[in-house]
C-alpha atoms as an extended CHARMM CRD file, in Angstrom:
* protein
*
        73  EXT
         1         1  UNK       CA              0.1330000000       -7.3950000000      -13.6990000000  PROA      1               0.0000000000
         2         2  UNK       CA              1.5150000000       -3.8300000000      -12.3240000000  PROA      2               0.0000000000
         3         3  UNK       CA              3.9650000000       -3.7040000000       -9.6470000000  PROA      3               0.0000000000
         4         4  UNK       CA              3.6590000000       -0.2380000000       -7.8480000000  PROA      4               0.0000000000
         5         5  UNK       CA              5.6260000000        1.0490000000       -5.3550000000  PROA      5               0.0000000000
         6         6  UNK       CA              4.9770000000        3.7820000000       -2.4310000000  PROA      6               0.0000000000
         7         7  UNK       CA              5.8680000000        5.9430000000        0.3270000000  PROA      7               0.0000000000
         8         8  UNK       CA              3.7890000000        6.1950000000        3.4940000000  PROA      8               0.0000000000
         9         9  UNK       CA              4.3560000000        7.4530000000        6.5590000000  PROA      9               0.0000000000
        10        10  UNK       CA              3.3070000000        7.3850000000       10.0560000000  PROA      10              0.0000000000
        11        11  UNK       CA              4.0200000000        3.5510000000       10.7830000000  PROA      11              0.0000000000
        12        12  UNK       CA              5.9760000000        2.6640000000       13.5160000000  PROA      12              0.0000000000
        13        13  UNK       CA              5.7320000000       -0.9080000000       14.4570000000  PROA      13              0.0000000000
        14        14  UNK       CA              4.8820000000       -4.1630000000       13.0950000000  PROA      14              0.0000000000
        15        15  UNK       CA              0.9250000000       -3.7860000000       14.3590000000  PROA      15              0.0000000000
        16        16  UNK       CA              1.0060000000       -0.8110000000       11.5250000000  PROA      16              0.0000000000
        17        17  UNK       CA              2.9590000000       -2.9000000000        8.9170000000  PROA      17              0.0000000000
        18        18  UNK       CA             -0.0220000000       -5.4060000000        9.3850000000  PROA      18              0.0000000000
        19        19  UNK       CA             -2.6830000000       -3.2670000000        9.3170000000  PROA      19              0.0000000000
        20        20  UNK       CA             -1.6190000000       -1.2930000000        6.0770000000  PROA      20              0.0000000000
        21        21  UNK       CA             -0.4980000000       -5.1580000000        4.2200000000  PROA      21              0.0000000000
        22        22  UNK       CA             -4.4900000000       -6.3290000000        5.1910000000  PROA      22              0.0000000000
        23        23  UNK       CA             -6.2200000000       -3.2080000000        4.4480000000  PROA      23              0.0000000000
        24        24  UNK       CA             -4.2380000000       -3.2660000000        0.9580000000  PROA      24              0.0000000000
        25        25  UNK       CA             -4.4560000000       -7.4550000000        0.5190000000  PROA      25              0.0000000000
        26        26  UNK       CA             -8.6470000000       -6.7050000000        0.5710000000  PROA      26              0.0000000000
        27        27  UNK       CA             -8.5950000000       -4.2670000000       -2.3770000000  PROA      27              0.0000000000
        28        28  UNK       CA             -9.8380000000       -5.8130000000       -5.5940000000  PROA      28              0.0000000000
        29        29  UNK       CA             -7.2000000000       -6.7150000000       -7.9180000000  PROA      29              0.0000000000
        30        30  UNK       CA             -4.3140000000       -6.3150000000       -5.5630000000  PROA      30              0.0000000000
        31        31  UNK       CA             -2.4180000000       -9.7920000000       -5.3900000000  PROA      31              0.0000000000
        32        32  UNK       CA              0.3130000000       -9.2320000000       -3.2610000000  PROA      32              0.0000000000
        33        33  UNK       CA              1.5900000000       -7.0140000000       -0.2160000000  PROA      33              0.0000000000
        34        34  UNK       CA              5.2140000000       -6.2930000000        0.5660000000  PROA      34              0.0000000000
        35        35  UNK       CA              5.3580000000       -3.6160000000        3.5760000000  PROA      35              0.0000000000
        36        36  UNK       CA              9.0080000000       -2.6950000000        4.5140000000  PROA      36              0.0000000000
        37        37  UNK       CA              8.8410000000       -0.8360000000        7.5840000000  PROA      37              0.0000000000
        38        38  UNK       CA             12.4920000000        0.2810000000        7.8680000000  PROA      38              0.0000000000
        39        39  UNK       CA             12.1320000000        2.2050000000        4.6470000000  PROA      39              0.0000000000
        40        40  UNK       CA              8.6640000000        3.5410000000        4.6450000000  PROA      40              0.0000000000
        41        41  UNK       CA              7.8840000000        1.6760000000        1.9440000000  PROA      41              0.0000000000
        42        42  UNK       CA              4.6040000000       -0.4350000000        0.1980000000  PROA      42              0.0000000000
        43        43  UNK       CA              5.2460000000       -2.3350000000       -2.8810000000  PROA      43              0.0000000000
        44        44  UNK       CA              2.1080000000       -4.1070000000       -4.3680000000  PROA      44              0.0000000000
        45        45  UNK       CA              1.1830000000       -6.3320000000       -7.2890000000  PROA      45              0.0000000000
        46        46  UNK       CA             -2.1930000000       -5.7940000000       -8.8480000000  PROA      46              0.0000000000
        47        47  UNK       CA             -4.4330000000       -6.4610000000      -11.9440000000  PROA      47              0.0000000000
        48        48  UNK       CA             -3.5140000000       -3.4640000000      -14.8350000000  PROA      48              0.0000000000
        49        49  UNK       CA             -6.8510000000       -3.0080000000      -15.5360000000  PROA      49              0.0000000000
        50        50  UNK       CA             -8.1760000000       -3.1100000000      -11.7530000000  PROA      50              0.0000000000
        51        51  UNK       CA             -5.0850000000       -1.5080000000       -9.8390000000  PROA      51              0.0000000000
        52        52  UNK       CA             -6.6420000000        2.1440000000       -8.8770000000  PROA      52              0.0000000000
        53        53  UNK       CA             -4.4040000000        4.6570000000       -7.1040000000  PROA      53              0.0000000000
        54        54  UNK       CA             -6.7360000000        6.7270000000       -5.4930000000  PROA      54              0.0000000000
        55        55  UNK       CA             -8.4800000000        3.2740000000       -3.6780000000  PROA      55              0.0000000000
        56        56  UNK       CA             -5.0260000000        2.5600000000       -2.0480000000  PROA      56              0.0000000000
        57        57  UNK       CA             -4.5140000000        5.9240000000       -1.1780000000  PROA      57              0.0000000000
        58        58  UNK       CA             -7.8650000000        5.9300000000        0.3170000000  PROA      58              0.0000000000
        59        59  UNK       CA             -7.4170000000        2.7720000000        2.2020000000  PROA      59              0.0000000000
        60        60  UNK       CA             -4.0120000000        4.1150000000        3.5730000000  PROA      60              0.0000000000
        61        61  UNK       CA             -5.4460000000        7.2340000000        5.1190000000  PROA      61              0.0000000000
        62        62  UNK       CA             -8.6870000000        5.0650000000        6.1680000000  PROA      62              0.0000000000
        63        63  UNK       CA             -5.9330000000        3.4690000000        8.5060000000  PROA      63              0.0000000000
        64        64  UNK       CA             -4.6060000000        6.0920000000        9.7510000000  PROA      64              0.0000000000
        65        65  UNK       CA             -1.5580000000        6.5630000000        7.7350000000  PROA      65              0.0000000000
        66        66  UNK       CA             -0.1510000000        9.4530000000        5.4720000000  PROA      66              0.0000000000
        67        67  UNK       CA              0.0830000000        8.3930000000        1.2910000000  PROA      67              0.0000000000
        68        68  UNK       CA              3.3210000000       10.1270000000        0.3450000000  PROA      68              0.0000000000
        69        69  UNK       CA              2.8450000000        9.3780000000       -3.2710000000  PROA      69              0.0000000000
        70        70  UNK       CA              3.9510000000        6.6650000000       -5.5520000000  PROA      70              0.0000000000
        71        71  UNK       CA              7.9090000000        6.3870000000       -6.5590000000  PROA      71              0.0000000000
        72        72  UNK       CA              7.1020000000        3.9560000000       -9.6580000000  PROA      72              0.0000000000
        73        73  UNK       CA              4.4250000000        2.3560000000      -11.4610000000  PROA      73              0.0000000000
């Protein structure tokens, strides 16, 4: 498993922590969701060999929301 951790911005209330934690929950090989609205912040667990950058990035901006880039993977 890969624990990755991002920036995105744009959310501002809990209706935007929920839609970026179920638009990243329905991504294959992600396990788990941890949105922390305070800081900005997404940290995920996913499958190594099915955890694809670009697909959360793209499922990020398909909400709405800007991908700031990842801080670690």
């Amino acid at each position: 498993m890969r624990r990755i951790k991002i920036r995105v911005k744009g959310m501002s209330c809990q209706h935007c922590v929920r839609a970026v934690e179920q638009a990243l929950a329905a991504l294959d090989g992600i396990t788990e969701v941890q949105v922390s609205l305070e800081k900005g912040l997404v940290e995920l667990v996913c499958d190594e060999n099915r955890c694809d950058i670009s697909r959360i990035e793209a499922a990020i901006k398909e909400e709405g929301y800007e991908f700031a880039g990842s801080i670690s993977e």
